[in-house]
C-alpha positions in Angstrom: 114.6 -12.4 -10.5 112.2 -10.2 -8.8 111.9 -10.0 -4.8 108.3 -11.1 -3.1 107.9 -7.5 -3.0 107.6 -6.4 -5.9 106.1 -9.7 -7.3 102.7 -8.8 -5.0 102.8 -5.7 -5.6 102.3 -6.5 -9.9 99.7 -9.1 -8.7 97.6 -6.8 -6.9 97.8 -4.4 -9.6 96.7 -6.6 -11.6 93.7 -8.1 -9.3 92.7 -4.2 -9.1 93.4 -3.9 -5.4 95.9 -0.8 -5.6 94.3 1.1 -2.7 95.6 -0.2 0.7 94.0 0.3 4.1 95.8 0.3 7.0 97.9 1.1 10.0 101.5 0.6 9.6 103.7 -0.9 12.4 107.3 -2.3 12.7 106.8 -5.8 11.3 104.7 -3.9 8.0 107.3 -1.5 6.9 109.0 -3.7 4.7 106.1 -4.4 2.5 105.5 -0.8 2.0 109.1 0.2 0.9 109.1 1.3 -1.9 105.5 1.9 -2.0 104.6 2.3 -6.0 103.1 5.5 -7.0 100.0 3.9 -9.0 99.3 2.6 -5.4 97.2 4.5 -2.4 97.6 4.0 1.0 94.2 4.8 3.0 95.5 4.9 6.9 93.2 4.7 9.4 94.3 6.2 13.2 93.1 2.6 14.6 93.1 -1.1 12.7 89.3 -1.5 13.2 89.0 1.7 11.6 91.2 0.7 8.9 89.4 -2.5 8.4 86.1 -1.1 8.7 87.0 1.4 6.0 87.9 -1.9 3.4 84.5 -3.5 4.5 83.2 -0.7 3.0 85.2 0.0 0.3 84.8 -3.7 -0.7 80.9 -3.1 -0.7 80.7 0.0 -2.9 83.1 -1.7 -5.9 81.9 -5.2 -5.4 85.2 -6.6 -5.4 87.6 -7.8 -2.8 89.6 -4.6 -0.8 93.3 -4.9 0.9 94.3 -4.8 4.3 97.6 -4.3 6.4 97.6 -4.4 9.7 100.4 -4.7 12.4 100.9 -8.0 13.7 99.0 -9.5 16.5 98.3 -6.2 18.3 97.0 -4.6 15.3 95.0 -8.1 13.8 93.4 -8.2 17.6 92.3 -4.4 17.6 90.4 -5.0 14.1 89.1 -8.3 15.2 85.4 -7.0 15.9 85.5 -5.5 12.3 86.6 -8.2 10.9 83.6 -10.0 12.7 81.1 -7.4 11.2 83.0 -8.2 7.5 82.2 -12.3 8.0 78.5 -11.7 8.8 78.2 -9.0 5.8 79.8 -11.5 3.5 83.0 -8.8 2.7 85.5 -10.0 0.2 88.3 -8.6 2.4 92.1 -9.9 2.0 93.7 -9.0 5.2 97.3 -9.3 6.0 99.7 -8.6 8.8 103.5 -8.6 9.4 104.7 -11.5 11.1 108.2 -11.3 13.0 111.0 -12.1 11.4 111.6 -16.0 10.2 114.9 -16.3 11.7 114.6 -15.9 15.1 110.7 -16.9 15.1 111.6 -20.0 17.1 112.9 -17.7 20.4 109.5 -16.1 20.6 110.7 -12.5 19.7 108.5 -9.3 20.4 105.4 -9.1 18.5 105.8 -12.5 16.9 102.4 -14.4 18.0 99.3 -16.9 16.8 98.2 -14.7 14.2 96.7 -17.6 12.3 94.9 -19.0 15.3 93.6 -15.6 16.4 92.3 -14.9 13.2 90.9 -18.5 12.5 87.2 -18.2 13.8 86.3 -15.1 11.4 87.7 -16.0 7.9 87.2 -18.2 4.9 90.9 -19.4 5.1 93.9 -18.4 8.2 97.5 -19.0 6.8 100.9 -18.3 7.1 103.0 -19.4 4.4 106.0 -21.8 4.7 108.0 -20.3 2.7 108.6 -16.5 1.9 108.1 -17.9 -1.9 104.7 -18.8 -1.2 104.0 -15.3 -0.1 102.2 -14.1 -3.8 100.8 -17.6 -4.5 98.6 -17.4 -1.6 97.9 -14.0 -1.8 96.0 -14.9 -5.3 94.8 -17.5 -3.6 93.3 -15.2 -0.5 91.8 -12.9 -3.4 90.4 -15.9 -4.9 89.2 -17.4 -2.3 87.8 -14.0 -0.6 85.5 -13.2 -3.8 84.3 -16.9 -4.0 80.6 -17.2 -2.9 80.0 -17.0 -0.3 82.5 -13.9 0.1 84.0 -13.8 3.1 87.6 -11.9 4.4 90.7 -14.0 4.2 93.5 -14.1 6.5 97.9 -14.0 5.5 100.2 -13.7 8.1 103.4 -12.5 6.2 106.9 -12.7 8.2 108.6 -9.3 7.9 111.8 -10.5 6.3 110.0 -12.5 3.0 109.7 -9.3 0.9 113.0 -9.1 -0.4 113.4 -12.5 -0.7 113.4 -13.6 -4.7 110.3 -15.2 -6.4 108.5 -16.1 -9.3 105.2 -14.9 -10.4 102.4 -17.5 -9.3 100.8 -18.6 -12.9 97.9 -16.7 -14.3 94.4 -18.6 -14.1 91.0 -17.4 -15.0 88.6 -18.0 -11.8 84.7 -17.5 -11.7 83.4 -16.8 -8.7 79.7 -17.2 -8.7 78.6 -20.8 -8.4 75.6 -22.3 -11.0 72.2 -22.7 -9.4 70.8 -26.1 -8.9 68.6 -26.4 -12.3 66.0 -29.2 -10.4 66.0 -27.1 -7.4 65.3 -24.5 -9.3 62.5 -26.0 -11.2 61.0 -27.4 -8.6 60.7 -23.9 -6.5 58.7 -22.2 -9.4 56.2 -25.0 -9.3 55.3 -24.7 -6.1 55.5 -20.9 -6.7 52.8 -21.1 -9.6 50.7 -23.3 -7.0 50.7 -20.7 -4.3 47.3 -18.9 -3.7 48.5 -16.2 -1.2 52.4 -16.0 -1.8 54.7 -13.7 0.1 59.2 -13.0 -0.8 61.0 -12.3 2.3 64.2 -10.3 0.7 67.2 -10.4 2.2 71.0 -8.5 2.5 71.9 -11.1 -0.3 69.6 -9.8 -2.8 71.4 -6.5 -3.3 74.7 -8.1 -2.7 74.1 -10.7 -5.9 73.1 -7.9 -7.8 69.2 -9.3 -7.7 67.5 -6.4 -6.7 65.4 -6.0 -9.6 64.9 -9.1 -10.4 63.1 -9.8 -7.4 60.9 -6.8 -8.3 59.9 -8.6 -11.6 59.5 -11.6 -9.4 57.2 -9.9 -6.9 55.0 -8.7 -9.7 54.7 -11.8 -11.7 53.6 -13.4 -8.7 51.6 -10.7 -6.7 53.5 -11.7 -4.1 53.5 -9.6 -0.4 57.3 -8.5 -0.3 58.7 -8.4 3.4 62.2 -7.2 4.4 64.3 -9.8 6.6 64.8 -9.3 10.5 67.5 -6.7 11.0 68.8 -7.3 7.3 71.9 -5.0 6.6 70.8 -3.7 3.3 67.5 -3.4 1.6 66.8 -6.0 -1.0 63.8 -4.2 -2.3 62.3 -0.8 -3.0 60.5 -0.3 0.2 58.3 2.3 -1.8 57.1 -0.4 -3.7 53.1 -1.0 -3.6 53.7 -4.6 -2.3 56.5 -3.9 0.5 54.7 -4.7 3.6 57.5 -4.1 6.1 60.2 -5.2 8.0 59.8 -8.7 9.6 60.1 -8.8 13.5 63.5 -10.3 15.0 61.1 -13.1 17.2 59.0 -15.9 16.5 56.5 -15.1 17.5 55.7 -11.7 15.6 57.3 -13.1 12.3 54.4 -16.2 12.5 51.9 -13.6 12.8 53.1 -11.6 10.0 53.5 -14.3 7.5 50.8 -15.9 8.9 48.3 -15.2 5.8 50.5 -16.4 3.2 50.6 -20.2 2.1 54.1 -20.0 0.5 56.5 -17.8 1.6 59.9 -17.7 -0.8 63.1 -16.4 1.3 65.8 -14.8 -1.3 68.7 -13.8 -0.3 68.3 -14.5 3.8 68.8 -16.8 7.0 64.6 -18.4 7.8 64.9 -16.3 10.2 67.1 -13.5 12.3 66.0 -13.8 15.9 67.6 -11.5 18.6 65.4 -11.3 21.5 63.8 -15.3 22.7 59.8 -14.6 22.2 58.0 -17.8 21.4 55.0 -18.0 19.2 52.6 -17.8 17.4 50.2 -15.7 18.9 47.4 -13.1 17.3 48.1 -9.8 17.9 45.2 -7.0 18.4 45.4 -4.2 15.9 47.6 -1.4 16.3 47.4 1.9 18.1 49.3 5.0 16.1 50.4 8.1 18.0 51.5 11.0 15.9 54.0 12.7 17.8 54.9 17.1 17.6 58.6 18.5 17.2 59.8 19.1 21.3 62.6 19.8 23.1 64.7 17.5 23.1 63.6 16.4 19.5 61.9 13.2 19.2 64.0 10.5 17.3 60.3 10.5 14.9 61.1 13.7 14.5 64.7 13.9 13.1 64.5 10.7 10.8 61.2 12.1 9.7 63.1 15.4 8.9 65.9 13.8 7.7 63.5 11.6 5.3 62.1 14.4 4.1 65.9 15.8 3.0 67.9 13.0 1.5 69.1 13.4 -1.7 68.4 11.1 -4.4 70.3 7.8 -5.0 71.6 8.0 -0.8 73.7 5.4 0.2 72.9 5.2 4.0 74.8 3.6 6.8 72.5 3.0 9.8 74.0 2.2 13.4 71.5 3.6 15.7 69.9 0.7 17.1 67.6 2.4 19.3 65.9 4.5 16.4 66.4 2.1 13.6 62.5 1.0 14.2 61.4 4.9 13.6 64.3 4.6 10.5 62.3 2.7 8.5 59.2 4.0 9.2 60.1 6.8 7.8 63.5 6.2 5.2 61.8 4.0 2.3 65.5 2.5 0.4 64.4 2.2 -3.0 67.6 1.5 -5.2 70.5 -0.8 -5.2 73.0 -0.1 -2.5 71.0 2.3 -0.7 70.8 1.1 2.7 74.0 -0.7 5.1 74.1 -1.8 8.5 76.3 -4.6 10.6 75.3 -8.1 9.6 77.0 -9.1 12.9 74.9 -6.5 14.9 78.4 -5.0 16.7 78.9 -1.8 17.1 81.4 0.3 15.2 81.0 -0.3 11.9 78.8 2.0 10.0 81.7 5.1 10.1 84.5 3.6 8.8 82.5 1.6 6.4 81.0 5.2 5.0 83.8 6.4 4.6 85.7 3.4 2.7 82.2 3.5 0.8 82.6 7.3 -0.4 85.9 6.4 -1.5 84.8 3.6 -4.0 81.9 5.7 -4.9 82.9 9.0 -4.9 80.4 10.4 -7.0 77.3 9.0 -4.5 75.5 11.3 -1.7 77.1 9.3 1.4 75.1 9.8 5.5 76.4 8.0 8.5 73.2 7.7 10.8 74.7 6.9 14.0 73.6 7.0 17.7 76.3 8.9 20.1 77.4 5.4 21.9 78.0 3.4 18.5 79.9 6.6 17.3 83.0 6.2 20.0 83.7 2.9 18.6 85.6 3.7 15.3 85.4 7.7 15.4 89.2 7.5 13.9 87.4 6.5 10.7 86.3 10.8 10.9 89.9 12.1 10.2 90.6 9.3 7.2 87.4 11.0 6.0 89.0 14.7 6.5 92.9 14.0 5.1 91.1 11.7 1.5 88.5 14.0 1.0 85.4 11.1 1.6 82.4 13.9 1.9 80.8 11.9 4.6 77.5 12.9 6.0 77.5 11.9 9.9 74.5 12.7 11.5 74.6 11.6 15.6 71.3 10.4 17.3 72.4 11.6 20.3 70.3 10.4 23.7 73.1 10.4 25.7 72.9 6.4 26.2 72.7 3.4 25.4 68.8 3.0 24.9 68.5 -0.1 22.6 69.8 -1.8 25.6 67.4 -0.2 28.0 64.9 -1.4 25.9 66.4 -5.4 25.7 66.6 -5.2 29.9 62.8 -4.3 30.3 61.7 -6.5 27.0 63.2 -9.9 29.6 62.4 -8.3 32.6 65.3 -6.7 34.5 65.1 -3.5 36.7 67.3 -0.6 36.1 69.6 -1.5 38.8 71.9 -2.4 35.7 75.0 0.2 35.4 76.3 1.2 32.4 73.9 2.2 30.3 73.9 6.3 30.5 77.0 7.9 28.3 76.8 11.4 29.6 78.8 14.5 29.3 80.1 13.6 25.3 80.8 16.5 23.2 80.9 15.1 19.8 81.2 18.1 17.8 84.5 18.3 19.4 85.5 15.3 18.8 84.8 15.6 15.6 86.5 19.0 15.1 89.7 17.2 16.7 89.9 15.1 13.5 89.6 17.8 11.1 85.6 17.4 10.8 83.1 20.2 10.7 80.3 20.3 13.1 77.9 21.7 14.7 75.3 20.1 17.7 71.7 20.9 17.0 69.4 21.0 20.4 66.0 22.9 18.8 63.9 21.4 16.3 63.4 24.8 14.7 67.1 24.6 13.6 67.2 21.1 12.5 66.6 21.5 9.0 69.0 24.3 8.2 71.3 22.1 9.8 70.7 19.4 7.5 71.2 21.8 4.4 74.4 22.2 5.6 75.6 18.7 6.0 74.4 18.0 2.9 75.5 21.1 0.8 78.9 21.0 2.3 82.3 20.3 0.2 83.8 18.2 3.4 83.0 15.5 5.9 80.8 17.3 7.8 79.1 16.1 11.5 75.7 16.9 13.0 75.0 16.2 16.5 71.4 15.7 17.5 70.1 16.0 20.9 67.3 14.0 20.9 64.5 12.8 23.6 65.9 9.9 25.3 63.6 7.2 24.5 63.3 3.5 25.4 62.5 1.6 22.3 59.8 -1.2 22.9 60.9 -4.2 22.3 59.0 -7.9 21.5 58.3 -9.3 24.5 
């Protein structure tokens, strides 16, 4: 009969999940024995790298990604990813080495709550009861992970059930996507044809389904006024479209006036609505003043995403974590296509590196750019020298004010001095950092320069790093 071992290891080859990311500790390394040679390990220098990396990875193939990581130590260090993965809807199943069965009951070393800790941030938190039941609920983690809505699921594996002996759980055919409610259904597109002035607010969840251009067709059948979600994490329509109107504000009271002159408004694919700062509404606004602002020293934020706009390559899959620019961003970056635009569902910091990377991995063939201010980069940096040693030509481009200015912005937007600490990040040198991990750089101060720089990054043959001094800027928040 076969060990636990080896029976996972044929079940994930046969779910398709034969790359691995992790970081390997004590309680781990008898699950990778014997590692099989039709298998690839992805390591990542720190677990919320490594599950950052999956979350990624999951997102460019569409289907649920493995993770390993070292026992509660490891599972607490990847907890915010793992957050990030829950609010993107990530089929992730993530595992970690429990401590050894037989002495469990003495509280060894690195034995802990790994169910508990994980508990609050998956679909399903279990440790089996017997090493037996180690494949069966691995099929049933992958299962459950891709079943809408996806989500990451949690294993905790004791150390010593791999080589104990097991049958193959029983083969099953699952389908994951659930049937829409025909009388719900029916009774939407009534109202729909009713509507006089109707606007679609698209959501993450339309590119996710695959729906993207179907809500096109929608949007032109009904001459509908097409508005992208508060702070969605990808674009669920072509924002070069002739009805895109925008991204909805994140407070009432500037979403009521911006929907205000529809009579229906259909949500696909989105929570009604994403709120981050408290501004109650509704209240008319005055029209808008536009200031058109020159290249400087440092370079405006208008000016590099501008620049940058101007540059990308076709079919760009971006990965946006600069929170105090993403307002300029999509001023200027119109995502047009199907997986062209990711950000943290969650709104943590420290995703948008690794998940590049695990991205370029499962779409190797697709241009790949990290946007990413210099504060959100420290978080998951590690994910730069999985890049360098697999070869993920990576794109990370560094909106570098030398703070954190999204928060400036929050403090004045409810009305608190700057008597706060904390907010300045001087003195970083990121191309270092970068070079330290086996990525290219180089740090870009004059605006004359910027664009050469940017045929560099994205000519080059290698994860390459461009670090942007830009004018610090307090983003003006709803208020």
């Amino acid at each position: 009969m076969a060990t636990v071992r080896e029976v996972t290891y044929d079940l994930l080859r046969n779910l398709g999940m034969t790359t691995i990311f992790g970081n390997p500790g004590s309680t781990e390394l008898p699950f990778l024995q014997d590692f099989p040679g039709d298998f690839r390990y992805v390591l990542g220098l720190q677990e919320a790298s490594a599950l950052g990396m999956a979350d990624g990875y999951a997102q460019g193939t569409g289907r649920a990604a493995f993770v390993n990581l070292h026992t509660g130590p490891g599972l607490g260090n990847a907890m915010g990813a793992m957050v990030t993965a829950w609010h993107n809807r990530t089929p992730l199943v993530v595992t970690a080495g429990q401590q050894d069965r037989r002495h469990l009951v003495l509280d060894p070393m690195l034995s802990g709550n790994l169910v508990e800790l994980a508990q609050p941030y998956v679909k399903r938190s279990h440790e089996p009861e017997r090493a037996e039941d180690v494949p069966r609920e691995l099929m049933r983690a992958y299962h459950m992970a891709m079943q809408a809505p996806k989500g990451p699921v949690f294993v905790s594996i004791p150390m010593n059930d791999w080589d104990v002996e097991a049958e193959p759980p029983p083969s099953h055919e699952v389908y994951h996507d659930p049937t829409p409610d025909p009388e719900g259904i029916k009774k939407f597109a009534q109202v729909l044809a009713g509507a006089e002035r109707p606007a679609i607010v698209a959501g993450a969840w339309v590119d996710r389904k695959g729906a993207f251009y179907d809500t096109v067709a929608l949007a032109e059948k009904l001459k509908a006024a097409v508005w992208e979600a508060p702070l969605a994490s990808r674009a669920g329509f072509p924002q070069n479209h002739p009805l895109f109107q925008g991204s909805l504000a994140p407070a009432q009271k500037q979403v009521a006036e911006q929907l205000s002159g529809h009579d229906v408004v259909l949500v696909l694919g989105a929570p009604v609505f994403l709120y981050y700062p408290y501004v109650p509404g509704p209240v008319v606004k005055e029209g808008t003043e536009v200031l058109q602002i020159e290249p400087a020293t440092p370079i405006p934020p208008a000016y590099l995403i501008h620049t940058f706009a101007q540059m990308l390559p076709d079919e760009t899959s971006i990965f946006e974590e600069s929170g105090s620019s993403r307002g300029i961003f999509h001023e200027y970056v119109r995502p047009s296509w199907p997986g062209a635009y990711f950000n943290a569902a969650s709104g943590s910091l420290g995703y948008a590196m690794p998940a590049s990377v695990g991205y370029k991995l499962a779409m190797p063939e697709r241009p790949v750019v990290c946007l990413i201010g210099d504060g959100s980069s420290m978080y998951s940096n590690q994910a730069m020298w999985t890049a360098a040693q697999y070869g993920a030509k990576v794109l990370f481009v560094v909106v570098d004010n030398k703070g954190y200015y999204i928060l400036k912005g929050f403090r004045d937007a409810i009305g608190i001095d700057d008597s706060v600490p904390g907010l300045d990040v001087p003195h970083l040198d990121l191309v270092k950092v970068a070079e330290g991990m086996g990525v290219r750089g180089e740090r870009v101060e004059d605006p004359e320069t910027l664009k050469a720089a940017l045929e560099r990054g994205f000519a080059a043959k290698w994860p390459y790093l461009i670090n942007v001094m830009v004018e610090p800027q307090v983003p003006e928040l709803p208020s």
